[in-house]
LUMTI-391203 format. One record per residue: residue in one letter; x negated, y, z negated of N, C-alpha, C, O, CB in turn. Coordinates in steps of 0.001 Angstrom, whole numbers, padded with zeros to 6 digits, always signed. Glycine has a CB too. Example, Ala and Ser with C-alpha at 12.3 -4.5 7.8 and 13.67 -1.06 7.14 Angstrom:
BEGIN
A-013190-005690-007800-012300-004500-007800-013200-003300-007800-014236-003319-008465-011308-004473-009046 S-012850-002250-007080-013670-001060-007140-012900+000030-007870-013409+001138-008039-014084-000598-005725 
***
This chain:
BEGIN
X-001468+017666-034103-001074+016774-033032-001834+017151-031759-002078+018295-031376+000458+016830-032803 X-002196+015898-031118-002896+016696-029757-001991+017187-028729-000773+017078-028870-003872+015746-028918 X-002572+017777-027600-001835+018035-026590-001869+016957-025294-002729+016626-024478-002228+019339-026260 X-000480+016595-025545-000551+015217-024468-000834+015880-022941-001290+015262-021979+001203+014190-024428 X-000366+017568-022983+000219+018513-021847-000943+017371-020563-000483+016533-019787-000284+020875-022147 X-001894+017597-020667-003276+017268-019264-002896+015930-018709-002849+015613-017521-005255+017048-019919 X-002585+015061-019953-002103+014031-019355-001094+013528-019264-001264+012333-019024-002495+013391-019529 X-000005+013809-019331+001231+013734-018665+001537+014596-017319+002550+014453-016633+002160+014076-019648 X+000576+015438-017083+000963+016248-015847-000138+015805-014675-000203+016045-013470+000906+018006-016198 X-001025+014999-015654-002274+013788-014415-001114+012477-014235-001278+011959-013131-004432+012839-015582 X-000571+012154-014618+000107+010829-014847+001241+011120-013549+001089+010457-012523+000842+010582-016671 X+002390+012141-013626+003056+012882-013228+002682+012602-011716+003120+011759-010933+002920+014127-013873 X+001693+013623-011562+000818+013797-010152+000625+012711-009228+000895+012605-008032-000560+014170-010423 X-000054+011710-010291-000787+010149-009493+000513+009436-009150+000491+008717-008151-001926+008895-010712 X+001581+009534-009805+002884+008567-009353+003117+009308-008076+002772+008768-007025+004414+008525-010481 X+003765+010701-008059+004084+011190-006982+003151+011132-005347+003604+010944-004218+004268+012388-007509 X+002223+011289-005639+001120+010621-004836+000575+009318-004294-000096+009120-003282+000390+010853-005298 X+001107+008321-005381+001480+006821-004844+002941+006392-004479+003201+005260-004071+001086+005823-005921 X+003551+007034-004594+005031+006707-004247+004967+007442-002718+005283+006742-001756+006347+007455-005499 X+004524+008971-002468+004227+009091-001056+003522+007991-000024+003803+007633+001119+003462+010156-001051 X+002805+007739-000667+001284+006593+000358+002218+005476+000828+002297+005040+001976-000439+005571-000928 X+002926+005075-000267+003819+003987-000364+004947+004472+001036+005239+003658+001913+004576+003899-002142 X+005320+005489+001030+006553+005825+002090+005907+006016+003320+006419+005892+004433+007480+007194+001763 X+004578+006374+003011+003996+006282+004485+003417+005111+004834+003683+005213+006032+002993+007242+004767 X+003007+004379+004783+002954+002576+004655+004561+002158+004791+004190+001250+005535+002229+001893+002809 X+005486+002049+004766+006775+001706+004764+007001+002125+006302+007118+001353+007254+007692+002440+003572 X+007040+003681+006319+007041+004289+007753+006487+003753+009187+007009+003637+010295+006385+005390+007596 X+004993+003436+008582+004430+002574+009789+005135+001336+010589+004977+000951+011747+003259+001996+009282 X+006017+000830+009480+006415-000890+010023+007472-000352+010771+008002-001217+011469+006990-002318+008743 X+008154+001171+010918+009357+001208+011287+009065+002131+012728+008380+003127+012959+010367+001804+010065 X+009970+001241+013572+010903+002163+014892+011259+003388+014574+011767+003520+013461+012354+001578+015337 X+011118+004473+015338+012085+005651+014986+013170+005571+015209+013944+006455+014845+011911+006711+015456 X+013496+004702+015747+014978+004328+015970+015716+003531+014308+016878+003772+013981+014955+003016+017523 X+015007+002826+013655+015258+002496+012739+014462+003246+010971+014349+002640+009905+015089+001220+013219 X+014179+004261+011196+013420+005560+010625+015097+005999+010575+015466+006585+009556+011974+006639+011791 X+016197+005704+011744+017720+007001+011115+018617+005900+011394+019743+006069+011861+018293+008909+012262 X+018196+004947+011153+019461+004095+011603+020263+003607+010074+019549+003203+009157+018860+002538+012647 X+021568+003670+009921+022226+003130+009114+023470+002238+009475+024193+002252+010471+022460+004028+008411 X+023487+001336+008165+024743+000268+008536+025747+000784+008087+026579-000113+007945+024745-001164+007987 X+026091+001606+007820+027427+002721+007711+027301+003915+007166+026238+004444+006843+028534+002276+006932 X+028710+004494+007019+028585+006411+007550+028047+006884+005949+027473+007948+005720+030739+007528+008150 X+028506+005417+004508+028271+006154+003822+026626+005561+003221+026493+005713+002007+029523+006318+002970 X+025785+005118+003727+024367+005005+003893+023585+006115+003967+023966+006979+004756+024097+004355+004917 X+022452+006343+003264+021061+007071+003951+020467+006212+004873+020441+004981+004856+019857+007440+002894 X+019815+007282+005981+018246+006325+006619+017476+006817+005532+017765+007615+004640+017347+006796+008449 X+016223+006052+005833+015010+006435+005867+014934+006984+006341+013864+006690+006872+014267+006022+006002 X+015436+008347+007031+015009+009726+007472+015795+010976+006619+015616+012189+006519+015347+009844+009127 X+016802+009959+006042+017723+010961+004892+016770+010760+003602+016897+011480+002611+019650+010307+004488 X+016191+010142+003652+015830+010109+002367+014720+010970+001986+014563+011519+000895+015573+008874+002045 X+013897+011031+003111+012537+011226+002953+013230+013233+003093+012777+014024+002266+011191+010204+004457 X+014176+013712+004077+014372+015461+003699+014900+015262+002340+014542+016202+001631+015626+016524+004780 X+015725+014267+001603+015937+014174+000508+015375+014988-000565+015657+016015-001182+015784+013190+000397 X+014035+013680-000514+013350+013937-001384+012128+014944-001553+011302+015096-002453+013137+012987-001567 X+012410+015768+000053+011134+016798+000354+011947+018065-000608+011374+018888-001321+010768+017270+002476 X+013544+017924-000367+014302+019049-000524+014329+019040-002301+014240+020057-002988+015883+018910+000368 X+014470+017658-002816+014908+017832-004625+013449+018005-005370+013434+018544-006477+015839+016109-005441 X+012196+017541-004757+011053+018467-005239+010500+019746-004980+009744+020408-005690+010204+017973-005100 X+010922+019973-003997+010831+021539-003675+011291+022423-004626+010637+023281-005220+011564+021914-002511 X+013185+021991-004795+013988+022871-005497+014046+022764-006847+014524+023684-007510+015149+022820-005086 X+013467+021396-007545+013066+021047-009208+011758+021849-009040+011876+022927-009623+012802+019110-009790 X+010869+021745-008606+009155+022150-009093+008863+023308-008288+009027+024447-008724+007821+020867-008719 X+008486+023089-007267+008402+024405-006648+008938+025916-006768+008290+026951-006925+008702+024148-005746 X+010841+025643-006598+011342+026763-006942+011602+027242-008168+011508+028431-008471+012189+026834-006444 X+011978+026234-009006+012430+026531-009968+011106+026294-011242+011173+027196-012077+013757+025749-009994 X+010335+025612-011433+009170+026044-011941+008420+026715-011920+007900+027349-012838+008710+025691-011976 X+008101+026689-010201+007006+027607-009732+007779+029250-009144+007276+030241-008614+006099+026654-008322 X+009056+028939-009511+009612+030787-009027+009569+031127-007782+009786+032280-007410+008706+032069-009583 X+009282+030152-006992+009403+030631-005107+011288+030215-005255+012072+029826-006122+008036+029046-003400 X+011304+030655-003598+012800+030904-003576+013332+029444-003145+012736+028450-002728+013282+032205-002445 X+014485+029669-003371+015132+027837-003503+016129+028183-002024+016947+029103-001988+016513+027243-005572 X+015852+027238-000866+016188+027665+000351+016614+025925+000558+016479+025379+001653+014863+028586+001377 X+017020+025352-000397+017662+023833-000249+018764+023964+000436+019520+024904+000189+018048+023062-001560 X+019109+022854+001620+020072+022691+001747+020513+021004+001893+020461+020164+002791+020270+023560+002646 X+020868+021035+000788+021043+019337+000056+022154+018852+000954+022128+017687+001349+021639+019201-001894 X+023173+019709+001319+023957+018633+002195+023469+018244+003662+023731+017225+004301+025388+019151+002382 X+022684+019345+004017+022095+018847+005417+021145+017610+005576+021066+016867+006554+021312+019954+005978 X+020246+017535+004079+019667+016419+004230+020344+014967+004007+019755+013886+004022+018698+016586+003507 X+021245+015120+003869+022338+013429+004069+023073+013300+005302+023441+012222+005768+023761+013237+002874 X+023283+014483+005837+023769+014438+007154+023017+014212+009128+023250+013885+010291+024331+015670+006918 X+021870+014800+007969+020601+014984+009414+020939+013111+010253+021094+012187+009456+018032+015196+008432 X+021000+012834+011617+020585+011559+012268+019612+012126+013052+019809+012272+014259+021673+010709+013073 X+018758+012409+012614+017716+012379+013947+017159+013900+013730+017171+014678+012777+018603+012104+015755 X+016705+013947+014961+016236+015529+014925+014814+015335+014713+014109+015976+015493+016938+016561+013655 X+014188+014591+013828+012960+014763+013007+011863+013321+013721+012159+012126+013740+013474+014604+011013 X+011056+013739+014049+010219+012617+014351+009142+011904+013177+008447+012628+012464+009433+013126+015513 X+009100+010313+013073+008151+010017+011637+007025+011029+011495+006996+011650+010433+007348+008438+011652 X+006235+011248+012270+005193+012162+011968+005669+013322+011475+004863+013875+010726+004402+012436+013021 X+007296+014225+011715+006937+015407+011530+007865+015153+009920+008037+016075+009123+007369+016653+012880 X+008389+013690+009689+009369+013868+008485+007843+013247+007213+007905+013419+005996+011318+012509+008684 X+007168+012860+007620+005740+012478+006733+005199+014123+006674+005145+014561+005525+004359+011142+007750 X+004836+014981+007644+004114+016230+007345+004823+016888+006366+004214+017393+005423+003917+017119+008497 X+006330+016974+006472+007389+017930+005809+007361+017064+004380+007450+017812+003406+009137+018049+006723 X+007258+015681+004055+007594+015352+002433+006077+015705+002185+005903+016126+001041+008225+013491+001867 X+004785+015636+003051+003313+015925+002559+003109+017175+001945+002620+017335+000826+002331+015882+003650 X+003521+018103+002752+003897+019568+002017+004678+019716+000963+004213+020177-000079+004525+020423+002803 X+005798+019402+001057+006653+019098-000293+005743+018327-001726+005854+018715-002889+007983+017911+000261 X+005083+017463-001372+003780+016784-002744+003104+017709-003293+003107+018062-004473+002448+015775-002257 X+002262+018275-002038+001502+019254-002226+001645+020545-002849+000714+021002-003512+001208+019404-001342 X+002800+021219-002687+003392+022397-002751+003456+022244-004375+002990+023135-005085+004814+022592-001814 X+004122+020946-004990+005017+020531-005563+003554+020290-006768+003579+021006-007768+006106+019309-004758 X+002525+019432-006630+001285+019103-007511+000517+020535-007994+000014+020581-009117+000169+018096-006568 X+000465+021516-007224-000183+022399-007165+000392+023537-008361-000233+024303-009094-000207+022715-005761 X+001787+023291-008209+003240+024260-009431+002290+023037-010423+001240+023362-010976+006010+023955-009089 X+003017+021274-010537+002578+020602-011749+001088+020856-012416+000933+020830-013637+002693+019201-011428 X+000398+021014-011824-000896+021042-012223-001297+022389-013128-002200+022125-013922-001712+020920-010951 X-000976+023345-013169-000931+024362-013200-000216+025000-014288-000443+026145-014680-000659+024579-012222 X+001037+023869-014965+001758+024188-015779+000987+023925-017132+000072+023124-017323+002960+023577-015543 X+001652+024901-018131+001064+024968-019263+001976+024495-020744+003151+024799-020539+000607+026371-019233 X+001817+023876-022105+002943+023354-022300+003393+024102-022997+004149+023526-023780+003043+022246-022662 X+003327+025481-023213+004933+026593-022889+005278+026553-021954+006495+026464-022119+005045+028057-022950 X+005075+026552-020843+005726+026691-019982+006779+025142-019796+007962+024946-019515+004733+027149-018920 X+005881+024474-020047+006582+022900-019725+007725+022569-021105+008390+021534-021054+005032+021406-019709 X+007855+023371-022112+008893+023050-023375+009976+024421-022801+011009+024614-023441+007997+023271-025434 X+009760+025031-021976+010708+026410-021730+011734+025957-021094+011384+025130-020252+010115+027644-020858 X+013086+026170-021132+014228+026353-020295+014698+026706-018919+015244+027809-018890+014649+026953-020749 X+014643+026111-017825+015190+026839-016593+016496+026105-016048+016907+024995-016386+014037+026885-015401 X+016992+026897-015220+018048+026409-014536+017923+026000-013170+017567+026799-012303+018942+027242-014599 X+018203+024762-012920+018348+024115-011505+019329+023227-011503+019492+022305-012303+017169+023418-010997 X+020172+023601-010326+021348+022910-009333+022509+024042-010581+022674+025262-010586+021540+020379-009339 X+023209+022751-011655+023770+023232-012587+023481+022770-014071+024307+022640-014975+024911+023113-012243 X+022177+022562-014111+021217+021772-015602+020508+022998-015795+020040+023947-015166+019901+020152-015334 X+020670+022452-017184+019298+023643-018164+018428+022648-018107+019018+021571-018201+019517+024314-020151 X+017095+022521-017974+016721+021195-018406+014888+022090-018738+014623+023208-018296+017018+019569-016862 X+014130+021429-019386+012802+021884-019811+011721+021684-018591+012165+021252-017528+012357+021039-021154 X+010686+021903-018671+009971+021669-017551+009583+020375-017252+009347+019953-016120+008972+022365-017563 X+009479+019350-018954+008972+018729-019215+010079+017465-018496+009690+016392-018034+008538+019015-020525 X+011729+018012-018568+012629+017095-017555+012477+017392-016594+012193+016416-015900+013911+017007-017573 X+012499+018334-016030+012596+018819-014272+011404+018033-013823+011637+017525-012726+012363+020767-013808 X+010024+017705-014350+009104+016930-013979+009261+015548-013832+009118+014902-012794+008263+017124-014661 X+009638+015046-015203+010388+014137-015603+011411+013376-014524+011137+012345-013910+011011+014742-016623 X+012517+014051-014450+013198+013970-013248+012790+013937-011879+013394+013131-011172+013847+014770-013273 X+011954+014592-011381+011219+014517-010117+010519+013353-009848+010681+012800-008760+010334+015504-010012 X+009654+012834-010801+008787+011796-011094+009884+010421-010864+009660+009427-010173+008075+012021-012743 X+011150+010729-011697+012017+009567-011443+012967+009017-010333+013454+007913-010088+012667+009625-012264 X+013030+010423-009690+014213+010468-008524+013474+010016-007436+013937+009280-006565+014950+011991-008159 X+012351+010435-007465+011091+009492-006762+010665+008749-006228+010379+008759-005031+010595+009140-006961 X+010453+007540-007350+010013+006463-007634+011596+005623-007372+011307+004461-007089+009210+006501-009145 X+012853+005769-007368+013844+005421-007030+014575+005032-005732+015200+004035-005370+014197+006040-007463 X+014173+006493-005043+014178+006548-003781+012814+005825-002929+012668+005759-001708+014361+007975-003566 X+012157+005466-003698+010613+005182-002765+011157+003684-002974+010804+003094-001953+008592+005722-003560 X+011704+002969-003632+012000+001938-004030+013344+001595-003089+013163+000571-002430+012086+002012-005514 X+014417+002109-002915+014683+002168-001604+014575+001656-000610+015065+000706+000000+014466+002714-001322 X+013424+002849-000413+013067+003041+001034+011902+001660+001602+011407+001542+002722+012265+004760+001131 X+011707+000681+000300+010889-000239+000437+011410-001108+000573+010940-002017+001257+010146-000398-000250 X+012740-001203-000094+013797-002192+000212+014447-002347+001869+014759-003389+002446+014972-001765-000790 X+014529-000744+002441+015029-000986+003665+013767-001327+004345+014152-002093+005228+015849+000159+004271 X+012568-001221+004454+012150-001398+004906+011757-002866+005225+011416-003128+006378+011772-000679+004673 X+011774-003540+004571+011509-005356+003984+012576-005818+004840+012525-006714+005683+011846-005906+001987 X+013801-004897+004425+015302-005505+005295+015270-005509+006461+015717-006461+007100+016584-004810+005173 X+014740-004463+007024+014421-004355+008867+013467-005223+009588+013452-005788+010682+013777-002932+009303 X+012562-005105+008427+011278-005578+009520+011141-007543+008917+010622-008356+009681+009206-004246+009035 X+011466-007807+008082+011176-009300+007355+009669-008942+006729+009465-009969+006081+011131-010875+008652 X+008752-008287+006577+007596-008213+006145+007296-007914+004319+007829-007267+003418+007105-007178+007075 X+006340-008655+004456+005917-008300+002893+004739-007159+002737+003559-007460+002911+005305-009750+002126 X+005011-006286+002514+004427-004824+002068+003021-004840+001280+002348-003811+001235+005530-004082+001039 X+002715-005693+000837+001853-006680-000175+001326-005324-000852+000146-005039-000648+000458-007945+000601 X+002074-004498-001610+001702-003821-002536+001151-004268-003846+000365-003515-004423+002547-003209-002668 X+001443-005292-004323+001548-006089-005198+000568-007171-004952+000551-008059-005804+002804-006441-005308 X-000116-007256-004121-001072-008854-003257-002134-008576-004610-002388-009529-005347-002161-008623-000891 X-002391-007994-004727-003679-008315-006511-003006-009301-007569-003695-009975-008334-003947-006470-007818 X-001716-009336-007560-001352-009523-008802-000693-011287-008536-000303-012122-009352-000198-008142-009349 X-000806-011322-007000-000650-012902-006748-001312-014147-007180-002488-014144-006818-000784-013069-005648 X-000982-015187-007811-001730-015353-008091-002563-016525-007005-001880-017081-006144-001408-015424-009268 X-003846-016797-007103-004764-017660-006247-003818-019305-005868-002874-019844-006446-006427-017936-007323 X-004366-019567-005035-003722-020771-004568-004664-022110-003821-004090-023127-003432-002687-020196-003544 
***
């Protein structure tokens, strides 16, 4: 059987890397005022989302794949209003990609069929990636939705696939 390992962990990479571009394109259309604004207490902004998701790839790939220390603090990132300016909440999920591609890339598939523990899951490397890749693409989806909702604009991510008129 071959080893799918190279390309599932290229595949992996390129989503996480277009789902960022995507949040930073989203970011642009927005106010910082509407970057933390929510229509109630039990809502994320788009500023919860984005320590969110800096904090659950850090603590899936980074720490717990890559063995650095897991310094999450998951409830602060649903609670944060403010504090963070777009530029410095784009630098902090950029590092988080980065940090985060550098563990994926790197993995080997023992390492990626092996067992670790994160939050309160056993899960393989091959889920913790898995999972990262999905929690992701979920939240980026989201965050595209609020964004459409605030501003009325079409994102034209999709403008190739329109068809001619």
């Amino acid at each position: 059987m071959a080893d799918i390992t190279p390309e599932f962990l290229s595949f992996a990479v390129s989503k996480l890397r277009e789902f960022e571009s995507r949040i930073v394109v989203c970011s642009g259309k927005l106010t910082e005022e509407q970057i933390w604004a929510r229509g109630s207490a039990n809502e994320n902004s788009f500023g919860n989302l984005v320590l969110h998701l800096s904090g659950n790839i850090r603590q899936w790939i980074v720490a717990t794949l890559g063995g650095q220390p897991d310094a999450r603090d998951r409830d602060a990132e649903f609670a944060a209003e403010g504090g963070k300016s777009i530029a410095e909440l784009l630098a902090h999920l950029h590092r988080a990609v980065e940090e985060s591609v550098a563990v994926i890339e790197s993995r080997t598939a023992e390492q990626l069929l092996a067992v670790y523990h994160v939050q309160v899951y056993d899960v393989t490397g091959v889920e913790a990636v898995f999972h990262v890749v999905e929690h992701f693409a979920m939240h980026t989806g989201q965050m595209i939705f609020l964004t459409k909702m605030l501003t009325g604009t079409d994102l034209a991510f999709y403008a190739a696939l329109k068809k001619q008129q």
